[in-house]
Every structure is written in C-alpha cells, then in structure tokens.
N, C-alpha and C positions, 0 to 999 in steps of 0.2 A: 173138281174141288169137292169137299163134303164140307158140311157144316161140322164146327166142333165141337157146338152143344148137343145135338141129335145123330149126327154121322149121315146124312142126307143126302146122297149126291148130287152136285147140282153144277151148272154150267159154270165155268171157268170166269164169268161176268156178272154173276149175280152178286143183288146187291142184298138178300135177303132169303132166306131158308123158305122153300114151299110149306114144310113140314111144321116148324114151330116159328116160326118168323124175325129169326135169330138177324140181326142188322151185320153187316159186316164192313169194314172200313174201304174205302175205297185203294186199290193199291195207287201207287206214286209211280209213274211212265219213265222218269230218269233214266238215263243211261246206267248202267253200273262204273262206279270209279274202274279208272285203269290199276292194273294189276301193276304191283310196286316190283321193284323188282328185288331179283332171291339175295340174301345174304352173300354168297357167294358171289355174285356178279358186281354187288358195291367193293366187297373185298377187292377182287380184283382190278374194281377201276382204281382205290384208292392204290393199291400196290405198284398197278401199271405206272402212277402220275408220280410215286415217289421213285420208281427207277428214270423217269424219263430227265425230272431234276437233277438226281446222282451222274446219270450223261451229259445232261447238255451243259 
C-alpha cells in the first residue's frame, strides 16, 4: 500500500504513514456482495418461465 498524501510505501496493515503520519481508515472485513447476475442470464430465465406457461 502507499500512503496517498506522500506516496510512502508501507505495509498492507498500517494504520498510519511512517513518513508524514497520514491516519488512514481502517478497511471493513465483509465478504464482498455476491455477483448479480448478467442481464442475459435474467433474460433468459424470464423467457424460459414464459415458454414454460405457453406449454403447460
């Protein structure tokens, strides 16, 4: 990671700049939301579920 006020490099954990002693926010552990899914793939379920109507 570097610092973005001085460009400092520094450990991936640090809470604070060696160099000008820049504070930096704690990141947030969360998971990442799951991945929505593609346009294409809602298209298709919605089209699947109107042919399946038109059949049954």
């Amino acid at each position: 990671m570097e610092c973005y006020t001085c460009g400092q490099k520094l450990p991936a954990d640090a809470e604070r700049c060696t160099r000008c002693g820049q504070r930096f926010k704690p990141r947030p552990t969360t998971p990442p939301a799951p991945a929505k899914p593609s346009l294409l793939d809602r298209l298709k379920g919605k089209l699947g579920k109107k042919e399946d109507e038109e059949n049954g």
